[in-house]
C-alpha positions as CSV (number, residue, x, y, z in Angstrom):
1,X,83.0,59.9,94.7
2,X,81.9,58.2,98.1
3,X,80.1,60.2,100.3
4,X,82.4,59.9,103.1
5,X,85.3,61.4,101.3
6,X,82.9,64.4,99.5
7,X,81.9,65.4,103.4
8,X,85.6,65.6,103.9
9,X,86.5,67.8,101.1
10,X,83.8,69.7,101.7
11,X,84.4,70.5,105.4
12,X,87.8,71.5,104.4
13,X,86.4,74.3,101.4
14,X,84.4,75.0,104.2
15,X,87.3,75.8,107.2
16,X,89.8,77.5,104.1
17,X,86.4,80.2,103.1
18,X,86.2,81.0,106.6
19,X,84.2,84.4,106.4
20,X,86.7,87.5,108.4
21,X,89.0,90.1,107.5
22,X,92.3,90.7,106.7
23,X,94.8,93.4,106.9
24,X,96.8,95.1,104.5
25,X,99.6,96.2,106.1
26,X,102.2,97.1,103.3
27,X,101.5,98.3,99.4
28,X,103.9,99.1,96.6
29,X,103.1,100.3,93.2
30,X,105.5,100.8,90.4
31,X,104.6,101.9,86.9
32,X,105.8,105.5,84.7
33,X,104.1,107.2,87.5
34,X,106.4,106.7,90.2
35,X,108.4,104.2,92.5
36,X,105.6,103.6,95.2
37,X,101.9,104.0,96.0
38,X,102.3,107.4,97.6
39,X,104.3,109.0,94.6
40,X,101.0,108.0,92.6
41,X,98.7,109.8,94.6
42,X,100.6,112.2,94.7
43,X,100.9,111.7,90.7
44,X,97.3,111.5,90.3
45,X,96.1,114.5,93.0
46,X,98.1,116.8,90.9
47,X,96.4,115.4,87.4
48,X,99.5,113.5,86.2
49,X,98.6,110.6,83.2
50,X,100.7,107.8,82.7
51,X,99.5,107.5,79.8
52,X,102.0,108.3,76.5
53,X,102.3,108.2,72.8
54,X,104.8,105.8,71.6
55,X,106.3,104.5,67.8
56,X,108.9,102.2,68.6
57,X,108.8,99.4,65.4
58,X,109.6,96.5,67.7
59,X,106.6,97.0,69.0
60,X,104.2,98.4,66.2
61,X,104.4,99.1,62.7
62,X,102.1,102.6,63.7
63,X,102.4,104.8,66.7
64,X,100.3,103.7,70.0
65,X,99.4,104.8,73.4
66,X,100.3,103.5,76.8
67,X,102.3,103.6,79.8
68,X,106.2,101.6,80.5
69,X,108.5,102.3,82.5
70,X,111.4,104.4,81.7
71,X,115.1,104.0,81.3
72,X,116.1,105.7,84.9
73,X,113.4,103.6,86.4
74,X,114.9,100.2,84.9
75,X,118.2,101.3,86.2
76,X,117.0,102.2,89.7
77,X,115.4,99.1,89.7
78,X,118.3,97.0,88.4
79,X,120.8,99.0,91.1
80,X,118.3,98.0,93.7
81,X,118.2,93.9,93.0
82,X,121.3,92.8,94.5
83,X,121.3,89.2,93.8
84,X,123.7,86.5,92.4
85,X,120.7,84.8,90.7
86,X,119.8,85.3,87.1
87,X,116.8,87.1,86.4
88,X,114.5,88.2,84.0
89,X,113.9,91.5,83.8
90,X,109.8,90.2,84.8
91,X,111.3,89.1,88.0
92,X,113.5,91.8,88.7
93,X,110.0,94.0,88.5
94,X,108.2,91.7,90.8
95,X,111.0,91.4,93.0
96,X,111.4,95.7,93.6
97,X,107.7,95.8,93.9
98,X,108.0,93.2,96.8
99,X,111.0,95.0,98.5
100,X,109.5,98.3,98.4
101,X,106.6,96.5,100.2
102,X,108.8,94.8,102.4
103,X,110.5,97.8,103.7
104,X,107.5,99.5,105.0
105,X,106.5,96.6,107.8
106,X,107.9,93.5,109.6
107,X,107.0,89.8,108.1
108,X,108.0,86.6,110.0
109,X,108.6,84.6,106.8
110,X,108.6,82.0,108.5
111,X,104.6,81.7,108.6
112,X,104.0,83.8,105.3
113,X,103.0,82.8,101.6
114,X,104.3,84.3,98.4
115,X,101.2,84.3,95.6
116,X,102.2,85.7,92.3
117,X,99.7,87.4,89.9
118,X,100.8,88.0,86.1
119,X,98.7,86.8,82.9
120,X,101.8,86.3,80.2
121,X,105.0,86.3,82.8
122,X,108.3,85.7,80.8
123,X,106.6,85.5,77.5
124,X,109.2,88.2,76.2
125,X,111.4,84.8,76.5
126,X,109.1,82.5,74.4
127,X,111.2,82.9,71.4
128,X,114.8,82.6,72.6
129,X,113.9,80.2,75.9
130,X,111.0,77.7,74.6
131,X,111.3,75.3,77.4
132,X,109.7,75.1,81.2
133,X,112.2,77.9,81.7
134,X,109.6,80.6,81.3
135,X,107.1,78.5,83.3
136,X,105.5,81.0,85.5
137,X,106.0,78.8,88.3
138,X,109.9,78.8,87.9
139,X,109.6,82.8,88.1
140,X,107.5,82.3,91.4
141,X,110.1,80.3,92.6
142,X,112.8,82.4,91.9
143,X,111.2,85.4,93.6
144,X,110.4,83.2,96.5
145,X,113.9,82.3,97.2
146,X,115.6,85.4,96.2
147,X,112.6,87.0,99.5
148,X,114.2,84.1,101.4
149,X,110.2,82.6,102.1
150,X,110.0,78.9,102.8
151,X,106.3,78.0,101.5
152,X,105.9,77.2,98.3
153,X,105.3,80.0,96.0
154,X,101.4,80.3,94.6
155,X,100.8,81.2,91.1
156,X,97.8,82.8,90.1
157,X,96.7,83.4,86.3
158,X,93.0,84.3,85.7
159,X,93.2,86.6,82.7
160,X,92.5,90.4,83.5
161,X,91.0,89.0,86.9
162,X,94.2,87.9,88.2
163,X,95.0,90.2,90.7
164,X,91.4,90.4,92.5
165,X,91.4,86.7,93.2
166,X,95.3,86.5,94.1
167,X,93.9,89.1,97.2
168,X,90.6,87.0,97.3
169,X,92.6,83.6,97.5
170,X,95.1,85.3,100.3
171,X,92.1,86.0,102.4
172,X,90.8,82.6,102.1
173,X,94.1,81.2,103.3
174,X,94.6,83.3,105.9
175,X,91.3,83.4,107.3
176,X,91.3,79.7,106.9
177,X,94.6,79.8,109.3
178,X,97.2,78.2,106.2
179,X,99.4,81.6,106.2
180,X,99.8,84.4,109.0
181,X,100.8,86.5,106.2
182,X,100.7,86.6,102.2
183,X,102.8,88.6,99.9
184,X,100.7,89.3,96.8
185,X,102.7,90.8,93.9
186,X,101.2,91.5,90.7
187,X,102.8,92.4,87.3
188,X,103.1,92.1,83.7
189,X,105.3,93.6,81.0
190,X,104.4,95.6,77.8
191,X,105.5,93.5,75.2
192,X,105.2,93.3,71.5
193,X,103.0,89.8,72.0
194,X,100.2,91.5,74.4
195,X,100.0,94.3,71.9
196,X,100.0,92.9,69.0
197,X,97.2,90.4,70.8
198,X,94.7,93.4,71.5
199,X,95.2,95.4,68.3
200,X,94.0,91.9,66.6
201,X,90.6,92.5,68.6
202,X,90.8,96.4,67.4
203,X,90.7,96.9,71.2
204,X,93.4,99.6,71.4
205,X,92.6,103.4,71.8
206,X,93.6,105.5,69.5
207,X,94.5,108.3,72.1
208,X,94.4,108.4,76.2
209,X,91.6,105.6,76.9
210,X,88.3,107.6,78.8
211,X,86.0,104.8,81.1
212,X,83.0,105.1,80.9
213,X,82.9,108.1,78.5
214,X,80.8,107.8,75.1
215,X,83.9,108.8,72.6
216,X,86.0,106.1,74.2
217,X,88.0,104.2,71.4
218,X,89.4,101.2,73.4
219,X,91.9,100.7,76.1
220,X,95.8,101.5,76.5
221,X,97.9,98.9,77.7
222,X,100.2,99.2,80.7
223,X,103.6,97.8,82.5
224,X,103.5,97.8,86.2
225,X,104.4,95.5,89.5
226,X,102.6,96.5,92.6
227,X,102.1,94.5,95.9
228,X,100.1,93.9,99.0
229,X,100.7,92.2,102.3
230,X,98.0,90.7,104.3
231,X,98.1,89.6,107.6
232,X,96.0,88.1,109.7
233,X,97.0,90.7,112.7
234,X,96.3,94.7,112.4
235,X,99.3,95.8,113.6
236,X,100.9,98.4,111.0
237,X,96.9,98.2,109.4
238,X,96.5,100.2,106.3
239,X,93.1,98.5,105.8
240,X,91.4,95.3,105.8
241,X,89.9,93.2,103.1
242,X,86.5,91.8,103.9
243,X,86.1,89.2,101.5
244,X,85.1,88.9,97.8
245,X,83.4,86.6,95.4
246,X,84.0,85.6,91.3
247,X,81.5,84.2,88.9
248,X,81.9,83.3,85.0
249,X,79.6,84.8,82.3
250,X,79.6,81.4,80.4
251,X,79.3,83.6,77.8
252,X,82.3,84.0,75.2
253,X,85.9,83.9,75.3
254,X,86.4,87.3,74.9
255,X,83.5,89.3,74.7
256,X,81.5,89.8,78.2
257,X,77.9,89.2,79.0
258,X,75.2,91.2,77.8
259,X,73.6,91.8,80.7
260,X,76.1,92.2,83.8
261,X,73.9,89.9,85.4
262,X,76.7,87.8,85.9
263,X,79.2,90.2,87.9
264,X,76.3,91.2,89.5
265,X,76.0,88.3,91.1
266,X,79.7,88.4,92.1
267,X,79.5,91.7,93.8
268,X,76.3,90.7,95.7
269,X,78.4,87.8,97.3
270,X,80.9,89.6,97.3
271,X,78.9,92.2,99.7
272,X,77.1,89.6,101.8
273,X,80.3,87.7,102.7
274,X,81.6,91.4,104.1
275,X,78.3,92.0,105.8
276,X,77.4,94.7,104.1
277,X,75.1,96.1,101.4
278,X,74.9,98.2,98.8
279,X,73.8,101.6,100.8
280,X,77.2,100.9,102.7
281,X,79.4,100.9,99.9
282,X,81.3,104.4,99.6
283,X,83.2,104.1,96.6
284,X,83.9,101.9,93.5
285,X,87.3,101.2,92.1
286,X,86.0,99.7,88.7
287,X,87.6,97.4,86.3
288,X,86.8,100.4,83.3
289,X,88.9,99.4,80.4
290,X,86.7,101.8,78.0
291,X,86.1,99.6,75.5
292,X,82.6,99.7,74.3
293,X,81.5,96.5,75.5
294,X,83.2,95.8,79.3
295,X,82.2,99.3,80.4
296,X,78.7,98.8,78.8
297,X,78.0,95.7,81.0
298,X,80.0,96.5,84.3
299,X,77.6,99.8,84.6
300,X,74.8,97.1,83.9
301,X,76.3,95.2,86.8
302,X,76.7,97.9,89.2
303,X,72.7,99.2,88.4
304,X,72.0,95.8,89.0
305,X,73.4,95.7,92.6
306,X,72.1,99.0,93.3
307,X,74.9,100.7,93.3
308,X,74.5,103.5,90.4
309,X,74.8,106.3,92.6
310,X,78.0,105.2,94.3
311,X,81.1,107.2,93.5
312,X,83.1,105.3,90.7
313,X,86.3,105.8,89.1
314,X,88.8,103.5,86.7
315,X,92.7,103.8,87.0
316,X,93.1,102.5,83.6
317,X,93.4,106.4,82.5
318,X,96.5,106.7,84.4
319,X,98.0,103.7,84.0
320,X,97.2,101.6,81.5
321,X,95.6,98.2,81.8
322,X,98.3,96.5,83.4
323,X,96.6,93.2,83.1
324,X,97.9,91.0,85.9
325,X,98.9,93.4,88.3
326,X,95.5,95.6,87.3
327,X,93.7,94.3,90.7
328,X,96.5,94.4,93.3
329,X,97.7,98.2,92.0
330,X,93.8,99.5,91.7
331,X,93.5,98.1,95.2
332,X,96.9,99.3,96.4
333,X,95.3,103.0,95.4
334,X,91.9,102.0,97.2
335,X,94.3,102.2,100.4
336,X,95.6,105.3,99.4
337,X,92.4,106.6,99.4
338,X,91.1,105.3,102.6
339,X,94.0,106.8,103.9
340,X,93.4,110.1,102.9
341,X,89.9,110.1,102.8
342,X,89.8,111.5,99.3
343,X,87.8,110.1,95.8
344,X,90.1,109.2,93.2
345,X,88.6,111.1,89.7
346,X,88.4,108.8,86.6
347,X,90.6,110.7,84.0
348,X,89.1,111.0,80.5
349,X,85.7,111.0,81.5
350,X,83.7,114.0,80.1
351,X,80.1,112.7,78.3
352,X,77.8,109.7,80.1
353,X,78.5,106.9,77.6
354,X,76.5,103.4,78.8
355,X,73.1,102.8,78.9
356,X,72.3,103.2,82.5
357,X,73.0,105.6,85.2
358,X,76.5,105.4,87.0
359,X,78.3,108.0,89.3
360,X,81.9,108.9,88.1
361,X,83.8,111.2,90.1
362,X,85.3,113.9,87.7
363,X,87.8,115.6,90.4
364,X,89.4,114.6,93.6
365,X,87.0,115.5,96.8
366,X,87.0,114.6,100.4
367,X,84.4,111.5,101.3
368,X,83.7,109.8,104.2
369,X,85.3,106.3,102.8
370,X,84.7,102.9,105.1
371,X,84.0,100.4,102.4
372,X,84.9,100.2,99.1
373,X,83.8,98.0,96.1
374,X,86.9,96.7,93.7
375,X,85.6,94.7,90.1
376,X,87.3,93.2,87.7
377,X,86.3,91.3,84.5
378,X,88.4,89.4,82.0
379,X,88.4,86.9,79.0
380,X,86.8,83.5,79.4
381,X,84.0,85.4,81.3
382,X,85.8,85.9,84.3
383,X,84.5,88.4,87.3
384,X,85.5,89.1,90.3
385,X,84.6,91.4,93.6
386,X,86.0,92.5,96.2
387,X,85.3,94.8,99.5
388,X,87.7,97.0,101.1
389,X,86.9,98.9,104.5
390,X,89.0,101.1,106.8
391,X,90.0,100.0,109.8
């Protein structure tokens, strides 16, 4: 392309990456464990699993593990959408998620962007509605008008990466000076097609999935919404988010790199754009899905960017991997912990079970928390880091 019109696009990558933080000023999280972030630390400082046993045939032909929400929590939900507009019951779950959120802080709409995290959206629907109906921007444009926001609504759908760069693309707007504010909502439905998709990798645990542990069998799935809003002010501050990076394995389309090289490289950026290194991270909300091969490499990763000794912990034990909403929820809990200046444990975890040295915290414990480290990996070789800190 001529040169003149490269310098251009560069110099506007270049104003939209703007390096500065962010604040999150609201958070929601709603899974089996509880209507809001707080009722999950207070789930998970008492020991509580999400986790369940199921053997419902319209999902599986053999009993499985996992986390959905319950009956009283649908019609809570349901009771608390009051709208004339027809909705799936994926948007009615995104919608509660960003209410609850909402409620907690004051957003001038007027100057705020919606961006929408899920990996399989209405795909429930596929059967009965095979049409642009189920488009996942049609459901991002539902929720956007339903929140009454007048910029158009931002989809992103990254595999299990989704909801780290949603948060990572909101600070690059803001900072940039698009958006005053973003609304970040991640979720995805358990569904018959997601499981049935993972038990044809023999990914699925055959009991409560244990990071990092060396009996782990494979991961549990998970149904959640959860939501952040970011602003570019600190008033209301829960936290801020310093920036991030992503990189690609170039590796497989499902399997991850051998050698964590790759998100290595992610969370190095992902440190230097925050302006901070690895002796300044205080704890690491990993991606941990516990099968054999994504906990083997992200431990590689995390040796690689010297950060073995750092306390670590995955919330896929408590809730499931809830795939699109995985990043905003684990981070929505990374402000629960700043809050309360406590180490989330990784449930499950009992024997050392990758080949190098990392640091999972077994039981919740006081810390002195100013930054932490949030990874995520996902199919197609996808990574992604980002940095946390207290205000």
């Amino acid at each position: 392309i001529p040169a003149t019109i490269y310098v251009r696009l560069e110099n506007k990558m270049a104003e939209q990456i703007t390096p500065g933080k962010v604040y999150a000023i609201a958070s929601d999280i709603t899974s089996v464990m509880g209507l809001g972030a707080a009722e999950h630390w207070d789930a998970i400082s008492a020991g509580t699993q999400g986790i369940q046993q199921y053997d419902d045939k319209a999902f599986s032909n053999t009993p499985f593990y996992g986390s959905m929400l319950d009956e009283a929590q649908w019609q809570l939900i349901n009771m608390a959408i009051d709208t004339d507009k027809e909705l799936s019951t994926f948007e009615r779950l995104c919608l509660f998620s960003a209410k609850q959120a909402l409620s907690n802080t004051t957003v001038d709409l007027e100057e705020t962007v919606l961006i929408l995290s899920t990996t399989k959206g209405n795909i429930e629907l596929l059967d009965e509605a095979p049409d642009s109906t189920i488009a996942l921007q049609n459901s991002a444009n539902a929720i956007n008008s339903v929140l009454g926001i007048k910029a158009k609504p931002i989809v992103v759908s990254h595999a299990c990466i989704s909801g780290s760069v949603a948060l990572l693309y909101a600070h690059r707007l803001i900072t940039g000076g698009r958006y005053k504010k973003a609304i970040i909502v991640g979720c995805d439905r358990f569904t018959p097609f997601v499981l049935n998709g993972f038990q044809s990798f023999q990914a699925i645990a055959d009991g409560p999935c244990r990071p990092f542990d060396a009996d782990r069998t494979g991961i549990n799935l998970g149904e959640a919404a959860a939501t952040i809003i970011l602003s570019s002010t600190g008033t209301d501050a829960i936290a801020c988010l310093y920036g991030g990076a992503t990189s690609n394995d170039a590796n497989h389309i499902s399997g991850p790199s051998r050698t964590g090289e790759e998100l290595s490289d992610a969370i190095n950026r992902a440190m230097q754009e925050a302006g901070v290194q690895s002796s300044d991270i205080n704890m690491i909300s990993a991606h941990g899905t516990a099968t054999a091969y994504n906990d083997e490499m992200e431990a590689k990763a995390i040796h690689l960017s010297g950060l073995s000794e750092v306390p670590l912990h995955s919330m896929k034990s408590y809730t499931g991997h809830t795939l699109g909403a995985a990043g905003v929820l684990e981070s929505a809990m990374i402000l629960e912990a700043i809050k309360h200046q406590q180490l989330i444990p990784s449930a499950g975890y009992e024997k050392h079970g990758v080949p190098v040295p990392v640091n999972v915290t077994t039981q919740m414990q006081p810390a002195d928390i100013q930054y932490v480290l949030k990874t995520a990996s996902g199919f197609g070789g996808s990574n992604a880091a980002i940095v946390w800190g207290r205000i």
